[in-house]
C-alpha positions in Angstrom: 78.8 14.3 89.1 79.4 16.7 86.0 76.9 17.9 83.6 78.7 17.8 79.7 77.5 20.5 77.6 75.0 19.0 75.8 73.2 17.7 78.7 73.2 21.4 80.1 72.1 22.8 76.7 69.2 20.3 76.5 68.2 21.0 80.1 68.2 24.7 79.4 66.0 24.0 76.1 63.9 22.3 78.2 63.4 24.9 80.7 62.9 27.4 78.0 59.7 25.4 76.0 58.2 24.4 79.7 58.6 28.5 80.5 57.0 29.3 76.9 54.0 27.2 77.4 53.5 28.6 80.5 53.4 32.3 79.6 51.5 30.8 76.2 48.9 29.3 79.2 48.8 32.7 81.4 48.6 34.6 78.4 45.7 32.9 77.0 43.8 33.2 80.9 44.4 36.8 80.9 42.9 37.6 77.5 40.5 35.5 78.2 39.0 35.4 74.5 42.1 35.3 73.0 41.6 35.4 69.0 42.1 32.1 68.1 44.7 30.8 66.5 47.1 28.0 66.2 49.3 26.8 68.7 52.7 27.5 66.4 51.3 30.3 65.7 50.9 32.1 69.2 53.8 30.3 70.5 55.3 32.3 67.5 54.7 35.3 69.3 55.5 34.4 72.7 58.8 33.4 71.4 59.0 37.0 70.3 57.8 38.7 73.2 60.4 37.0 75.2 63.4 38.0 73.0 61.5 41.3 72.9 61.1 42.2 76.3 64.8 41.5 77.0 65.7 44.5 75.2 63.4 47.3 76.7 64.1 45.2 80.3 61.0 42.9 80.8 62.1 40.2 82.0 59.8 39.1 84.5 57.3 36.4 84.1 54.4 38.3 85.4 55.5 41.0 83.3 56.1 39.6 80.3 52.6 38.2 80.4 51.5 41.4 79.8 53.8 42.3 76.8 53.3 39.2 75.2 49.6 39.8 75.4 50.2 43.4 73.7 51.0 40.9 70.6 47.2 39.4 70.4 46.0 42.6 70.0 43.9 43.1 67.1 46.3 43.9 63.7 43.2 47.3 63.7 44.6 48.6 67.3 47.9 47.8 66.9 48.4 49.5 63.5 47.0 52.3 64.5 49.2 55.6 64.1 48.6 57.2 67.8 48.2 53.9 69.6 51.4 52.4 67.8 53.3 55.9 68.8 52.1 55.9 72.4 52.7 52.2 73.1 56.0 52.8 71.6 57.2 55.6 73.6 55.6 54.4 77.0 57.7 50.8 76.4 60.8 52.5 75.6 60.5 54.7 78.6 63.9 53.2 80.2 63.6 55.5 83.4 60.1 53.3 84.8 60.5 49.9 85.6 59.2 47.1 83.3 56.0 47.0 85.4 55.3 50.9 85.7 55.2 51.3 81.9 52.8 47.9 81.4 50.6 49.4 84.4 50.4 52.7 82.2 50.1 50.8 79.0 47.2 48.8 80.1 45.4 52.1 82.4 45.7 54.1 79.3 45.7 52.6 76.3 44.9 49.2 76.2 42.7 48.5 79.5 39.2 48.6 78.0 40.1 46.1 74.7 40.8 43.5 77.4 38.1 42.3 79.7 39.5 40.7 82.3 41.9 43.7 83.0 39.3 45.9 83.3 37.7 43.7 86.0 40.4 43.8 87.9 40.8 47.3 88.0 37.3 47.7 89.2 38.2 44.9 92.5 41.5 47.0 93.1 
């Protein structure tokens, strides 16, 4: 049995919507009150976070959860000078692995705008 191009390429689309909705789903648990929004809309960003994260080497699913959450942040956070400069450095910090700059990220800059992380820093 061989698989023609365009069956591959519709497999592979497949995979990637089944793998957006996913993160899209994780995303939304980890935020917990997630500002709301429409589904096009967030899936928007998702889309982004993905292409995103390949560049700065995020990659990972449980990663790029993370990351992609970094794009709900309120436009008031994220616009801000300091935390724009900080969040930009710390993710372009290529000598820490993908998960050693989100764990910073989210200690020091981020942890207390999202509930359920702090949580689970306090049962760590």
């Amino acid at each position: 049995m061989q698989i023609r191009s365009e069956q591959f390429f519709l497999l592979e689309a497949n995979f990637r919507a089944r793998r957006r909705d996913r993160l899209l789903k994780e995303v939304r648990l980890f935020l917990l009150n997630m500002p709301s929004m429409a589904d096009v809309e967030a899936l928007r960003r998702i889309d982004e976070a993905i292409e995103d994260g390949k560049l700065i080497n995020i990659t990972r699913d449980e990663d790029l959860v993370r990351f992609a959450a970094l794009a709900f942040l309120p436009e008031s956070v994220l616009g801000e000078p300091s935390f724009a400069s900080a969040l930009v450095r710390t993710l372009n910090r290529d000598q820490w692995a993908a998960s050693k700059r989100l764990d910073f990220i989210y200690r020091h800059l981020v942890g207390n705008l999202i509930p359920a992380y702090r949580q689970s820093l306090r049962t760590r």
